[in-house]
C-alpha positions as CSV (number, residue, x, y, z in Angstrom):
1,X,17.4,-9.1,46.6
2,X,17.1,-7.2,43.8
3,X,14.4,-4.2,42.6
4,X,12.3,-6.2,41.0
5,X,11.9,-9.0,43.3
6,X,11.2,-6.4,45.8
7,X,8.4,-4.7,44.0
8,X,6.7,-8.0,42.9
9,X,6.6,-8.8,47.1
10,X,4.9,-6.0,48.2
11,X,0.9,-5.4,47.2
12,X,1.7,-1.3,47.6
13,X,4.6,-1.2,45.3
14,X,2.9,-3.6,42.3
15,X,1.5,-0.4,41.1
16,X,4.6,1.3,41.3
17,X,7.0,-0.9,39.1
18,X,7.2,0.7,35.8
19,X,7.9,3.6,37.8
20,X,10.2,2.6,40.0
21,X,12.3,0.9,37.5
22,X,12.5,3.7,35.0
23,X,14.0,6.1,37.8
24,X,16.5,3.5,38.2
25,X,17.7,3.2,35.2
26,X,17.7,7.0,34.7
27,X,19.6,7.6,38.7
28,X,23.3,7.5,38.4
29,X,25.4,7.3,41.5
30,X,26.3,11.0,42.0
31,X,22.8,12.1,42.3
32,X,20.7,13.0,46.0
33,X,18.3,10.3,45.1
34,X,15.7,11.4,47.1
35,X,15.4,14.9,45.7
36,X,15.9,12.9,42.4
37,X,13.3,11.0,43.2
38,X,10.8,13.4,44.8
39,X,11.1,15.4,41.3
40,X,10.8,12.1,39.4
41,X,7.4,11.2,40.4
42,X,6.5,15.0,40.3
43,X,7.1,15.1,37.2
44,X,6.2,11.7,35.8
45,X,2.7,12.9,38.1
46,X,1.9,16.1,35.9
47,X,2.7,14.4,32.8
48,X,0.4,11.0,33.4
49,X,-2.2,13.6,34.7
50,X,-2.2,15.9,31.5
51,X,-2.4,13.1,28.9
52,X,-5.1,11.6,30.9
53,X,-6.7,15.2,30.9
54,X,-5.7,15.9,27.3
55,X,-6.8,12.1,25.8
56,X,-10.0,11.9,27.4
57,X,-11.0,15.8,26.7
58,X,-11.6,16.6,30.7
59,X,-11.9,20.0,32.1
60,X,-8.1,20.7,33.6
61,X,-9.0,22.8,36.3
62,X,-11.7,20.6,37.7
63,X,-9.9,17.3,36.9
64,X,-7.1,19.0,38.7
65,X,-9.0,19.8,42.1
66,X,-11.1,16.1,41.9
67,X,-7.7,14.5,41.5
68,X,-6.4,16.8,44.6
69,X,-9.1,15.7,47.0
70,X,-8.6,12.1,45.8
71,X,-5.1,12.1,47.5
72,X,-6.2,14.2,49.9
73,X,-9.0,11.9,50.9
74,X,-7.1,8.6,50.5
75,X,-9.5,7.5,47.7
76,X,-11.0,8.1,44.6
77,X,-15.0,8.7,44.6
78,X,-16.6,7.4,41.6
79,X,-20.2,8.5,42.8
80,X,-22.1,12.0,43.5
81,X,-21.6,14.6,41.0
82,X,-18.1,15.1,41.6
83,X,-16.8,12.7,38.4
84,X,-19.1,14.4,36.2
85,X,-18.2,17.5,36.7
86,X,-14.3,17.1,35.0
87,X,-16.0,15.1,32.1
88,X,-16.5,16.9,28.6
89,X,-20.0,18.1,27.3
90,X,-21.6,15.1,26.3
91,X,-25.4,14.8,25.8
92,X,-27.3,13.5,28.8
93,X,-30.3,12.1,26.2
94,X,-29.7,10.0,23.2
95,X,-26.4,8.5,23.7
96,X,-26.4,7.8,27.1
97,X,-24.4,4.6,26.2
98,X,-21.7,6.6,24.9
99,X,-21.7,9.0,28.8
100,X,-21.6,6.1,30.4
101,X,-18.9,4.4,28.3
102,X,-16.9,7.7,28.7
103,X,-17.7,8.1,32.7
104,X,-16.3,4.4,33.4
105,X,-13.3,4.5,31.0
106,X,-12.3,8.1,32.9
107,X,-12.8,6.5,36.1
108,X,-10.2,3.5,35.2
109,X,-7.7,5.7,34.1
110,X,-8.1,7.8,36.9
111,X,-8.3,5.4,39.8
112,X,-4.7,3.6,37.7
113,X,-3.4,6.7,37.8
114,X,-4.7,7.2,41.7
115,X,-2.4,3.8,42.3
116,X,0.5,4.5,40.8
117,X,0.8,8.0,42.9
118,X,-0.6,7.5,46.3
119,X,2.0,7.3,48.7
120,X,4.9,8.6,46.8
């Protein structure tokens, strides 16, 4: 059976693929794949995490410890205060359209991102 096929049979791993298959094709045979590995997705983690930070102007340090407590928690939480609190200064009256536009496009990226790492 090959990578691929795997991937596409399993709900948990769907998320996964691009992932997956890029470390494959970047793992050669003389390598501790799962240190490889466990690096990998650290890595690929902080960089997904920083353009999401850096494109949607969030607050690192607060994105950072939602993002924590999401994994830590087993799920993302898209109500409370918590999600507002990593957005970017944004006026609360007279463009509310545009906060909440902002608040559900953060939340997509964010719970995709959430998908792709939980587990690994």
């Amino acid at each position: 059976m090959n990578i691929s096929k795997a991937i596409g049979a399993s709900m948990n791993l769907r998320s996964k693929k691009e992932l997956i298959e890029d470390f494959v094709e970047a793992v050669n045979a003389d390598v501790d794949v799962t240190g490889a590995w466990e690096e990998y997705v650290k890595q690929k983690k902080e960089e997904d995490l920083t353009t999401i930070i850096k494109e949607e102007k969030l607050k690192p340090e607060e994105t950072r410890k939602f993002i924590d407590s999401a994994f830590r928690d087993g799920v993302v939480r898209t109500t409370g205060t918590d999600i507002d609190k990593i957005l970017p200064p944004m006026s609360r009256f007279g463009g509310g359209g545009n906060r909440t536009y902002k608040k559900m496009t953060v939340i997509e990226k964010i719970q995709t991102f959430f998908e792709r790492y939980i587990g690994l």
